[in-house]
SEPAVEX-435414 format. One record per residue (C-alpha): residue in three letters; x, y, z. Coordinates in steps of 0.25 Angstrom, whole numbers, padded with zeros to 4 digits, always signed. Layout:
! residues N
alaXYZ ...
//
This chain:
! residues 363
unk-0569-0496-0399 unk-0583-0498-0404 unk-0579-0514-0403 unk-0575-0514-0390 unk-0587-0520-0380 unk-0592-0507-0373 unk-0585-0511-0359 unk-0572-0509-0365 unk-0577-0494-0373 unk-0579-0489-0358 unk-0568-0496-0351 unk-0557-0490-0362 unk-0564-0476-0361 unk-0562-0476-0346 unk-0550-0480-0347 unk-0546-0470-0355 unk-0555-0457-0346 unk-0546-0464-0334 unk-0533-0463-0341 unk-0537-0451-0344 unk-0540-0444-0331 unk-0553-0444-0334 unk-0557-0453-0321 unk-0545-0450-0310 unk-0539-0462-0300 unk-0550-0462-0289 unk-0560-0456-0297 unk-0573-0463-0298 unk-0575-0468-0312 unk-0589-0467-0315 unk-0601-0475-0310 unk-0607-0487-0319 unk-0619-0480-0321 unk-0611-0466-0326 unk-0603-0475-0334 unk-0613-0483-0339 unk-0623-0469-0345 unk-0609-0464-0350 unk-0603-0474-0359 unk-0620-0480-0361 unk-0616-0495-0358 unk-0620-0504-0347 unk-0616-0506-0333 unk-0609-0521-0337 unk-0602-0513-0347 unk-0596-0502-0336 unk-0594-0513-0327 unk-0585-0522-0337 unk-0576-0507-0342 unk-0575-0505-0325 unk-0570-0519-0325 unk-0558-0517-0335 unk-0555-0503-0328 unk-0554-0511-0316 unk-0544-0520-0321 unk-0537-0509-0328 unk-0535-0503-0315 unk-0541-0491-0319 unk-0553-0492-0308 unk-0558-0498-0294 unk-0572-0501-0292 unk-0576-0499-0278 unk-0591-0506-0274 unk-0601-0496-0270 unk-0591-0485-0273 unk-0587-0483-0289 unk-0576-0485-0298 unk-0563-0478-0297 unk-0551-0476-0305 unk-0538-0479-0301 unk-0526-0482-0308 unk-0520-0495-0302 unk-0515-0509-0308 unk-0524-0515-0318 unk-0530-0529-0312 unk-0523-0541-0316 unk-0526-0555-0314 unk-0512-0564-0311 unk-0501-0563-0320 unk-0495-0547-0325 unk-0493-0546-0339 unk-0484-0535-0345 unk-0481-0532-0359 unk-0468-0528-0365 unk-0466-0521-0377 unk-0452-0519-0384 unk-0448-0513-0397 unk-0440-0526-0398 unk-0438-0539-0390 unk-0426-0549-0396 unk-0417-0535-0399 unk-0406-0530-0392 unk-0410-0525-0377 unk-0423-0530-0376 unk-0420-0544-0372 unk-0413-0540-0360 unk-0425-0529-0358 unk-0438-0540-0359 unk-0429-0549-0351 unk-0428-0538-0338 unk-0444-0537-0339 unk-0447-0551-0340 unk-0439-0554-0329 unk-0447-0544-0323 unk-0458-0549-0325 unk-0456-0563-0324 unk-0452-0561-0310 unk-0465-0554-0308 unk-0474-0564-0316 unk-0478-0553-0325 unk-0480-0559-0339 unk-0474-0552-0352 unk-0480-0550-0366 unk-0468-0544-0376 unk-0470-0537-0387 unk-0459-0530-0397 unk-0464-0518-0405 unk-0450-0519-0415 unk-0453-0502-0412 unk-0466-0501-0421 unk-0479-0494-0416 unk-0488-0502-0426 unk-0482-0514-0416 unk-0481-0506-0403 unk-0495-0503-0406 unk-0500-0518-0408 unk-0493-0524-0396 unk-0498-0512-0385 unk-0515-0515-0392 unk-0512-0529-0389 unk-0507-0527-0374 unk-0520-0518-0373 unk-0527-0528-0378 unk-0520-0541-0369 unk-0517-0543-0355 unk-0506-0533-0350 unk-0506-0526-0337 unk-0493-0517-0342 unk-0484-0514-0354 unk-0470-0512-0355 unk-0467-0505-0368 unk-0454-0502-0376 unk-0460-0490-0384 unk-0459-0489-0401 unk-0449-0479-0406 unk-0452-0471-0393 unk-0448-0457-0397 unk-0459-0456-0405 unk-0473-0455-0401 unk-0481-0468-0402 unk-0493-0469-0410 unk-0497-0480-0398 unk-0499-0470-0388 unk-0515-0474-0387 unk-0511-0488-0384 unk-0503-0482-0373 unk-0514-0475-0369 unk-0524-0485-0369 unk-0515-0494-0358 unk-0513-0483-0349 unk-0530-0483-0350 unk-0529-0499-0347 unk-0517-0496-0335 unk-0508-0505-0342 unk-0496-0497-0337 unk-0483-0496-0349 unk-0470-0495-0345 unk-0462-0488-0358 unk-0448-0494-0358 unk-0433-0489-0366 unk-0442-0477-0371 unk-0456-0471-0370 unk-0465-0462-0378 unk-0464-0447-0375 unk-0479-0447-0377 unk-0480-0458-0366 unk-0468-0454-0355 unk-0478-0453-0344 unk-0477-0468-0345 unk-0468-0476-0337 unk-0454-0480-0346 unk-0441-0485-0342 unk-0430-0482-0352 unk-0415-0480-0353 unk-0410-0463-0351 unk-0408-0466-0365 unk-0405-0449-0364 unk-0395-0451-0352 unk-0390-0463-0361 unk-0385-0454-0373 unk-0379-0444-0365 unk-0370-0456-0360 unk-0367-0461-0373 unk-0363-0445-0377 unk-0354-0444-0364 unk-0349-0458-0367 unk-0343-0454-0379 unk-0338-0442-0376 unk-0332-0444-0365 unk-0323-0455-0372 unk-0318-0444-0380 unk-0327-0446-0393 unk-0331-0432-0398 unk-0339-0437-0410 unk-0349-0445-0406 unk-0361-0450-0417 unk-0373-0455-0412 unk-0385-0467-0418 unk-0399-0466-0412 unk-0412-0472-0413 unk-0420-0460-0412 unk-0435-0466-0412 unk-0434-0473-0400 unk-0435-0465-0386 unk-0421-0471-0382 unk-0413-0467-0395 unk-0419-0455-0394 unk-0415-0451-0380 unk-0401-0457-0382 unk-0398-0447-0394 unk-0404-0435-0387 unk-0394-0439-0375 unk-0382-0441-0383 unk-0384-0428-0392 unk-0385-0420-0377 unk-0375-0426-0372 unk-0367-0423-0384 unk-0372-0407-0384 unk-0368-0406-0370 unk-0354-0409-0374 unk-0354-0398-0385 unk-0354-0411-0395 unk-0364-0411-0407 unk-0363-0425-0417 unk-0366-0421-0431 unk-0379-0425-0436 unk-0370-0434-0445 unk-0366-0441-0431 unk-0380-0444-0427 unk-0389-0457-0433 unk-0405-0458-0428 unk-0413-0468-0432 unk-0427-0476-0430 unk-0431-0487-0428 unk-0433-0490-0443 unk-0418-0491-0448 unk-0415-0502-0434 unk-0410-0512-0443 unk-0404-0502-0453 unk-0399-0490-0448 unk-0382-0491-0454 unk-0389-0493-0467 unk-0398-0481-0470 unk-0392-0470-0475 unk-0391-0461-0462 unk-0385-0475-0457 unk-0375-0474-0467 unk-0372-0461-0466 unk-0370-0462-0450 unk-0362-0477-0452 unk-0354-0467-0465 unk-0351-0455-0454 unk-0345-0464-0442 unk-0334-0471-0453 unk-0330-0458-0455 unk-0328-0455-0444 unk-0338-0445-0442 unk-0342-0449-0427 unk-0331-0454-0417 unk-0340-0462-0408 unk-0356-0467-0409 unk-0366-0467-0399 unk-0379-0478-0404 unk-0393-0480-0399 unk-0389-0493-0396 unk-0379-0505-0396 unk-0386-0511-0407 unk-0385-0498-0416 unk-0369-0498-0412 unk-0368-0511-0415 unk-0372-0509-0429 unk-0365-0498-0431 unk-0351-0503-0426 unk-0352-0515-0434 unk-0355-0506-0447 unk-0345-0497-0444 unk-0334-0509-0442 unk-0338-0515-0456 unk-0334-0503-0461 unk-0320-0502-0455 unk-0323-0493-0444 unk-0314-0498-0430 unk-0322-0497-0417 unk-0321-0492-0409 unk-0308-0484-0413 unk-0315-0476-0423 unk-0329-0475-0418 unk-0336-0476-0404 unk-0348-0483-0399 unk-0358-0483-0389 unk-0371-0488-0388 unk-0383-0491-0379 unk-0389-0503-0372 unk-0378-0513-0369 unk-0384-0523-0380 unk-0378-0537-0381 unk-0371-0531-0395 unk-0363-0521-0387 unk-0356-0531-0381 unk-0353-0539-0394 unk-0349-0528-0404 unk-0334-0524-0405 unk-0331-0516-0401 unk-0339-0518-0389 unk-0350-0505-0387 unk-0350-0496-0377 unk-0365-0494-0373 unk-0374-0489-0363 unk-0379-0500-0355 unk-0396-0504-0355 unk-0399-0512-0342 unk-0409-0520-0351 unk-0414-0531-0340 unk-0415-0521-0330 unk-0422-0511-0339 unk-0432-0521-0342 unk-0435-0526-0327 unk-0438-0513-0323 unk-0448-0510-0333 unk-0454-0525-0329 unk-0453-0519-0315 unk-0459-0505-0317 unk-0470-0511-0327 unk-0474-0521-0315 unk-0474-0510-0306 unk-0485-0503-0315 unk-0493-0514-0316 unk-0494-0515-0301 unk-0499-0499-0301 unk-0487-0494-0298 unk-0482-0481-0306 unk-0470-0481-0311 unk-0458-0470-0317 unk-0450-0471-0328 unk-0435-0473-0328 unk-0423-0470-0337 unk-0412-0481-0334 unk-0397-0478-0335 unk-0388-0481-0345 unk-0374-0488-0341 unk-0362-0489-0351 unk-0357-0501-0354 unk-0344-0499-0360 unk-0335-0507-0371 unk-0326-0503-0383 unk-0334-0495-0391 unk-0332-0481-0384 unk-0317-0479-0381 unk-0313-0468-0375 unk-0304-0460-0387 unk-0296-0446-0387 unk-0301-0436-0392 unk-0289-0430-0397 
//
């Protein structure tokens, strides 16, 4: 902080008094004289911090009258630029997702920086200080392993000072929920999934999640209540969480095994997974080893991937609407940049059905 030209030292301080409430909307900042005895610097100085407020949108300085703050849309000169933060890019969903933004934004004559975090915070942390750092007049932000806290939060922070407005998308931080988010009912989503199954007559149903994640999370509580609610408990033997860590691995560590060992046995009459790709792993492994799908063992999964429709048998799944998720993130991030405020939104799920979830008798 002591390297920083002084100008910057009190623009960052009163950024952070007004994001504070400190200095209300309407209120008059401070004079440059009273600014200029408290912080002991010169009247350039105060002018060139009052300047960067300005164009922060923090302030309005009015001739003959003061400064005054008021949060509206930070001053821009031509083109928008937005930032996009993903866990991954190439993977899966996200194609489909960067492309419904872009298109947004394209349409609009925004311009979009990508970024992929591969869901670290070390890297989470050096993408967000080099979007401070650059031209960006919002973010949109795919959160790292989301039902955690983040060890990020003062970066966070520091572009609510700048009025850089965020836009959380697929999960948020509960530390951070005030901000804006748009994301699956990834709750409403589990308790599908649960009633899927047991209305098909299954009675035995297992269950994989990803449980660092806000989504797998969520999707795990729903199916669990929905489960409950039917007077159904799955044995903890029934149930395989996992981070982020065993991605790549998961069917070959040890509580992998175990759960991959349980299912041949035929411990479990149907699984519910965290997503298609997870199901797909787990079918294919499950087939290498003899067992016939989906006469022995049912499947459903979430998202509606590319590789749900190519496995065999083909997965039931709960259907993400991808493009349109991401145009209206593009759309509400656009809005926020423009000064609008804007609420958060929990899209629905739509099954998509194939033959991995039969209906079977009970008896």
């Amino acid at each position: 902080m002591a390297e920083q030209p002084k100008y910057l030292q009190v623009a960052d301080t009163l950024r952070r008094e007004i994001a504070e409430g400190v200095f209300r909307d309407g209120q008059t900042l401070m004079t440059e004289e009273e600014l200029r005895y408290r912080f002991k610097v010169s009247r350039q100085t105060i002018r060139q911090a009052i300047a960067l407020l300005e164009d922060d949108g923090l302030v309005d300085r009015r001739r003959g009258s003061g400064t005054y703050v008021r949060h509206g849309p930070r001053r821009r000169q031509g083109t928008i630029h937005v930032g996009v933060v993903t866990t991954y890019i190439t993977d899966y969903i996200f194609p489909s997702i960067v492309g419904g933004i872009e298109a947004v934004l394209n349409r609009d004559g925004a311009v979009m920086s990508l970024s992929a975090t591969y869901n670290d915070s070390d890297i989470e942390r050096d993408v967000l200080a080099r979007m401070l750092d650059g031209r960006v007049d919002g973010l949109i932000v795919e959160g790292v392993r989301t039902a955690r806290e983040t060890p990020n939060e003062d970066l966070y922070r520091r572009l609510a000072e700048r009025n850089i407005p965020v836009l959380f998308m697929n999960g948020y931080y509960s530390q951070m929920a005030h901000i804006p988010h748009v994301v699956m009912d990834d709750y409403g989503g589990g308790r599908i999934a649960a009633r899927e199954v047991m209305n098909r007559g299954y009675c035995r149903p297992a269950g994989m999640f990803k449980t660092d994640d806000l989504q797998g999370r969520e999707r795990a509580d729903g199916f669990l209540e929905e489960l409950k609610s039917r007077g159904v408990i799955p044995p903890e033997e029934n149930l395989l969480c996992f981070g982020t860590e065993e991605r790549f691995t998961l069917l070959d560590t040890p509580a992998g095994k175990k759960f991959t060992e349980r299912l041949l046995a035929g411990g479990a009459d149907c699984v519910v997974c965290y997503n298609d790709v997870f199901a797909a792993s787990l079918m294919a492994r499950l087939q290498e080893y003899g067992m016939k799908l989906p006469e022995q063992l049912g499947f459903i999964g979430f998202d509606n991937a590319s590789v749900a429709e190519m496995v065999r048998p083909g997965l039931t799944t709960l259907g993400h609407p991808k493009e349109a998720f991401g145009s209206l993130v593009a759309e509400k991030l656009l809005r926020m940049i423009g000064g609008e405020r804007e609420r958060s939104v929990n899209m629905a799920w739509t099954l998509v059905e194939r033959d991995s979830l039969p209906r079977v008798d009970r008896a």
